[in-house]
C-alpha positions as CSV (number, residue, x, y, z in Angstrom):
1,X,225.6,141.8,164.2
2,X,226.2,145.3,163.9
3,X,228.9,147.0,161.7
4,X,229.1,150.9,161.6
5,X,231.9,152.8,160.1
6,X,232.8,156.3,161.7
7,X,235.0,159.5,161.1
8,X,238.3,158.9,163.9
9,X,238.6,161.7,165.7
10,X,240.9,162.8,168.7
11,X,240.9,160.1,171.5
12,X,241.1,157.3,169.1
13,X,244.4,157.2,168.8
14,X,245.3,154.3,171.2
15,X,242.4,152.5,168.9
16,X,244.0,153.2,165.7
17,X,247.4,152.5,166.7
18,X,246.5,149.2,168.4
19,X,244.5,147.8,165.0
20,X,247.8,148.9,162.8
21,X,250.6,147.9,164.9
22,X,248.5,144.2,165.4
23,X,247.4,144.0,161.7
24,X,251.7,144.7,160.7
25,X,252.6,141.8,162.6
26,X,250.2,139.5,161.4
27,X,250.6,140.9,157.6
28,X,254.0,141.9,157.3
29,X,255.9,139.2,159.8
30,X,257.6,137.2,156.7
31,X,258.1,140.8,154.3
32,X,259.9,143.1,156.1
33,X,263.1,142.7,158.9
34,X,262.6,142.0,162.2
35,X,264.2,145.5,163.2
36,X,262.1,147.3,160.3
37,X,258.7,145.4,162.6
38,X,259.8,146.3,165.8
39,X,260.3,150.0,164.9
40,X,257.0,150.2,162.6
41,X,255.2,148.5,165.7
42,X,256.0,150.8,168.4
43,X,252.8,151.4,169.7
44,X,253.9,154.6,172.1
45,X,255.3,155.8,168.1
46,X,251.9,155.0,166.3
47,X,249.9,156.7,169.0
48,X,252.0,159.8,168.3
49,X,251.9,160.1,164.6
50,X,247.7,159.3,164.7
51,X,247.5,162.4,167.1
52,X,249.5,164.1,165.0
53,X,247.7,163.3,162.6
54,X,244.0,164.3,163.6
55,X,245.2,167.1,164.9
56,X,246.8,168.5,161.3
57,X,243.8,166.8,159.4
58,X,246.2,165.5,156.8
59,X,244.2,162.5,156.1
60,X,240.8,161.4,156.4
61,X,240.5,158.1,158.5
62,X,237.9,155.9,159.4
63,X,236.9,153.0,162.0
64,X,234.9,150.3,161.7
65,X,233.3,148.5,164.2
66,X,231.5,145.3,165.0
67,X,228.8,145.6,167.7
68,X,231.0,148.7,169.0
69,X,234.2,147.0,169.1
70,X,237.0,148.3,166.2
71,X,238.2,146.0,163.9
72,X,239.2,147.6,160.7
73,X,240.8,151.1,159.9
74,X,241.5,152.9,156.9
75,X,243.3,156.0,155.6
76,X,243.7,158.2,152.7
77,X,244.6,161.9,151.3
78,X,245.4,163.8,148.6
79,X,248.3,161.5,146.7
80,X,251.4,162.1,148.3
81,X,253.3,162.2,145.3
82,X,253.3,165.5,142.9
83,X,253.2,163.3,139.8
84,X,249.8,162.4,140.6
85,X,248.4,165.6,142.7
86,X,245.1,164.6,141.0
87,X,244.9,161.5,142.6
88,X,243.9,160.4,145.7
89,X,246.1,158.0,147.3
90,X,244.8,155.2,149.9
91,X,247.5,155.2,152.7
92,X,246.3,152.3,154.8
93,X,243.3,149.9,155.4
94,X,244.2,147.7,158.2
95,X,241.9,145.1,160.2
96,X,242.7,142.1,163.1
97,X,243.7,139.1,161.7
98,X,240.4,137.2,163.4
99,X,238.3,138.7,161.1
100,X,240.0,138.6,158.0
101,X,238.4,137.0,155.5
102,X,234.4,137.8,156.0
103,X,233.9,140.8,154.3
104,X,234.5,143.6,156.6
105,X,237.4,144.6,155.0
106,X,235.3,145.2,151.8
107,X,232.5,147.0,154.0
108,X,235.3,149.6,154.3
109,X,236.9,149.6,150.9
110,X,233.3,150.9,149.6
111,X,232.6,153.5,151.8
112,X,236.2,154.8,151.4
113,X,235.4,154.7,147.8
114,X,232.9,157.0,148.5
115,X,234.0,159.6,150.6
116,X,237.2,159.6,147.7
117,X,234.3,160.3,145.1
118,X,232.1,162.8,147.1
119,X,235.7,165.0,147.5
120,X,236.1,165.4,144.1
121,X,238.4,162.2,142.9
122,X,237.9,159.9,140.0
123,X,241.8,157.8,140.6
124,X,242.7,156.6,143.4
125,X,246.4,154.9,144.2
126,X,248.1,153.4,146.7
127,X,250.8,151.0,147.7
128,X,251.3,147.7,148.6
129,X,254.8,145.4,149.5
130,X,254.6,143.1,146.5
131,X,255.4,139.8,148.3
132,X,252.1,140.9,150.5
133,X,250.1,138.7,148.0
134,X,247.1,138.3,149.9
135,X,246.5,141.9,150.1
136,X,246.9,142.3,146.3
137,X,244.4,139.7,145.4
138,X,242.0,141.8,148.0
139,X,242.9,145.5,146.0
140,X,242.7,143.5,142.2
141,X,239.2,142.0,143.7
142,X,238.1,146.1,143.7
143,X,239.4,147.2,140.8
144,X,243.0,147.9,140.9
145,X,245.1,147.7,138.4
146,X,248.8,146.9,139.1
147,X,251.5,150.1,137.6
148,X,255.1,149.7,136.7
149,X,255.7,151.9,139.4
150,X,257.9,150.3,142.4
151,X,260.0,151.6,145.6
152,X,261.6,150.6,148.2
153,X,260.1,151.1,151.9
154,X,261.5,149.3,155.1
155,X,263.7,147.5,152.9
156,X,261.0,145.7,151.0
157,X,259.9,146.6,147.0
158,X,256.5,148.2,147.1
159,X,254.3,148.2,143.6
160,X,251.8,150.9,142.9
161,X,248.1,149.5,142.1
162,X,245.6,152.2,140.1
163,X,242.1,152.2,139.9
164,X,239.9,155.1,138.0
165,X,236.4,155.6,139.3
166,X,235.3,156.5,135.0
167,X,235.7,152.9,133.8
């Protein structure tokens, strides 16, 4: 088995879409509204804002793949938020359901700590729908810490998680 992770560039964009809008339905199917999932899953949508994305070069986002075929995807920038401009913020990992559970997801979560650390970052935040429990036991399991910081997005409470690369 081979597992590489690369830089997405332009052109990937039906790849990245394809892992998010699959990996929301099999997450998020019981957290947020039907309507909210049909509108967050419109592929034609998610293929537009990744182009948009890679064009702008807002965030950095990676692939990984298993003997060439892309499984996993991850995504992160400069933290969103003023509050915490010396932050970076980890907007998305996302993998197919088939593999969850065997470590790939982990694969990523290291080298994406390490690209956050080689561009200058030592906290990192992001986050998560707090009924999305399996995905929080996943972040904790790498070092984040949960905030008292919550929102709402697509009508479902979100918590911030924290992790600092000094401790």
């Amino acid at each position: 088995m081979n597992i590489t992770i690369r830089k997405a560039k332009l052109g990937d964009e039906k790849t990245l879409s394809y892992i998010q809008t699959e990996s929301w339905k099999s997450a998020f199917a019981d957290i947020i509204s039907a309507k909210n999932m049909e509108r967050c899953t419109d592929i034609a949508k998610a293929e537009a804002m990744y182009e948009n994305i890679l064009k702008s070069g807002y965030a950095d986002i990676s692939i990984l793949e298993i003997d060439g075929k892309p499984h996993c995807i991850a995504s992160w920038s400069k933290a969103r938020n003023p509050e915490f401009s010396d932050h970076a913020e980890l907007i998305c990992i996302h993998s197919l359901c088939d593999n969850w559970g065997k470590g790939y997801g982990s694969i990523m979560m290291k080298h994406i700590f390490e690209e956050i650390k080689n561009s200058g970052y030592d906290k990192v935040l992001l986050w998560v729908f707090e009924k999305n429990n399996r995905a929080r036991r996943f972040y904790e399991k790498h070092g984040f810490e949960l905030t008292d910081n919550k929102h709402i997005a697509f009508d479902a409470v979100e918590v911030m998680y924290f992790k600092n690369f000094n401790n």
